[in-house]
N, C-alpha and C positions, 0 to 999 in steps of 0.2 A: 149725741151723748159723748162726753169726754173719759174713756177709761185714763185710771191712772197707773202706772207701772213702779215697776220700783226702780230707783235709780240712781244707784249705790256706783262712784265711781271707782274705774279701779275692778272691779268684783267681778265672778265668774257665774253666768247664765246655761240654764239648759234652756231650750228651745224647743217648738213643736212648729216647723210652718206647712199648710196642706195646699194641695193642688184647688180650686175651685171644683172639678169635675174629678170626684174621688173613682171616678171608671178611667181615668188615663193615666199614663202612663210616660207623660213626658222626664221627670225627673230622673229615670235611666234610662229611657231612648235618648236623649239628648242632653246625660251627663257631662259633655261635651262642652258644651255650652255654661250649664251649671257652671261648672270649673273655671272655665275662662272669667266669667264673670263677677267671680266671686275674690277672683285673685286680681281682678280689675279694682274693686271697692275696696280690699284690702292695702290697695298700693295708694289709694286716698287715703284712707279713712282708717288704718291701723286696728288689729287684733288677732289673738291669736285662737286657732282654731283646735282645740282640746281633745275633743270626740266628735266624729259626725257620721252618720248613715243617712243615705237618700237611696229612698224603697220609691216604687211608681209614682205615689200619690202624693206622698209626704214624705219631710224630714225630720230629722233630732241631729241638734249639734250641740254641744258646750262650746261658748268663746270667752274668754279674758280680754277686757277690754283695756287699754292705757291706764296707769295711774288717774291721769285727773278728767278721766272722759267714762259718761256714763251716756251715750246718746246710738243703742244698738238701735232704736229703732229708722234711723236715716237710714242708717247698714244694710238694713233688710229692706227699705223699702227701695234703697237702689239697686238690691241683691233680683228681688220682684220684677221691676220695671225692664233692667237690664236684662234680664232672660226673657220676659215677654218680648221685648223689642226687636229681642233675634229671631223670634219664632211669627211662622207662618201665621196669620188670621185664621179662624176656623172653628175656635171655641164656641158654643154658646154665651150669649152677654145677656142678663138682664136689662132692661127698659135703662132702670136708674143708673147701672155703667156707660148703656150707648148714650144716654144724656150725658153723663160727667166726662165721653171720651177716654173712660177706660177699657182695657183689655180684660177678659174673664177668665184666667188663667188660672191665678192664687185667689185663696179667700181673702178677704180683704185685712181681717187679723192673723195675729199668732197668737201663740201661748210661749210666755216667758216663767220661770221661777228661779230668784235667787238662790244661789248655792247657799248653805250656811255654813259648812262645817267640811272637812276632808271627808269624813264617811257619806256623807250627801253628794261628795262631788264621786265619788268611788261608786254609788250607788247609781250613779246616770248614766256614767262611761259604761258601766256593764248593761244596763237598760238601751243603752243605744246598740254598745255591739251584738246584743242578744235580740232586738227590732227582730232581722228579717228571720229568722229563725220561728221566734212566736208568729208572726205572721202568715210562715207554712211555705215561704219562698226557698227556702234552704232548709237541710238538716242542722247543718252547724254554720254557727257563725263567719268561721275563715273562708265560706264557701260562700260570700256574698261578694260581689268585686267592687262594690259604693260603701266601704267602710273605713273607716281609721281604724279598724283590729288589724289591718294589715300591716299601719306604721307599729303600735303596741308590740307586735309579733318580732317584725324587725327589729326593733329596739329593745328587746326582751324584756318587757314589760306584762308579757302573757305568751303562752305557748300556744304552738298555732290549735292544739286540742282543747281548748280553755273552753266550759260549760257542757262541753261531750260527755253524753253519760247523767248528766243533771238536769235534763228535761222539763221534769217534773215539775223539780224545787226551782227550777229558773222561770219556770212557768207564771207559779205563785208569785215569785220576787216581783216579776219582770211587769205586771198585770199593765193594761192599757192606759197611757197617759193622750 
């Protein structure tokens, strides 16, 4: 089956990419890695990195990709490959990966959605910085140390108390993508 994505060049994405084994936890034990990798594809393959949290299992990032380039999914699949490559064997594989000589690390898709509008893009950056929070891994967001609220805070773009206190209604907003 051929999914089709959208592929608006030029444009800004949010993202959902998940671990294959949603019980692990490599994506902050070996953020390390993560990072390295990602700034390896980035020095190919140009974009810029908006919002991003990486919780255990999974991530959320917004990217902007070049004017006349609409092709994130190379991005991610060498985002994937590269992290798996550095990492230890040890996953479970299904049949059909040890046939095709894949690694069982990440699921094999993502979930993309085009931005439309600034309140759409406004509406993800806070969904992401607010992730590990709903989650239960923190109380507040500034207390997760895999987020871009940290640059945001730096760059006063939000203060490091930004959703304290609104739980609740972040709750509702924030609902599981």
């Amino acid at each position: 089956m051929r999914y089709r994505r959208a592929g608006v060049p030029g444009a800004s994405y949010f993202f959902t990419v998940n671990l294959a084994e949603r019980s692990r936890t490599l994506l902050v034990d070996r953020a390390d890695i993560l990072r390295e990798v990602i700034r390896e594809v980035q020095s190919r393959h140009p974009f810029r990195i908006d919002a991003m949290v990486a919780l255990p299992d999974h991530l959320h990032a917004i990217w902007t990709l070049p004017k006349n380039d609409k092709d994130f999914s190379t991005r991610w699949m060498l985002i994937k490959s590269g992290f798996s490559r550095r990492l230890s064997a040890g996953e479970r594989r299904s049949r059909s990966r040890l046939a095709k000589g894949e690694r069982g690390v990440w699921q094999r898709r993502f979930w993309e959605h085009l931005i439309r509008d600034e309140k759409d893009y406004e509406r993800h950056v806070d969904y992401i910085h607010y992730n590990p929070v709903k989650h239960g891994y923190v109380a507040r967001p500034v207390d997760w140390a895999h987020s871009s609220i940290h640059r945001f805070i730096a760059q006063g773009i939000v203060s490091p108390d930004w959703a304290v206190g609104n739980q609740d209604e972040a709750s509702k907003e924030y609902g599981e993508r």
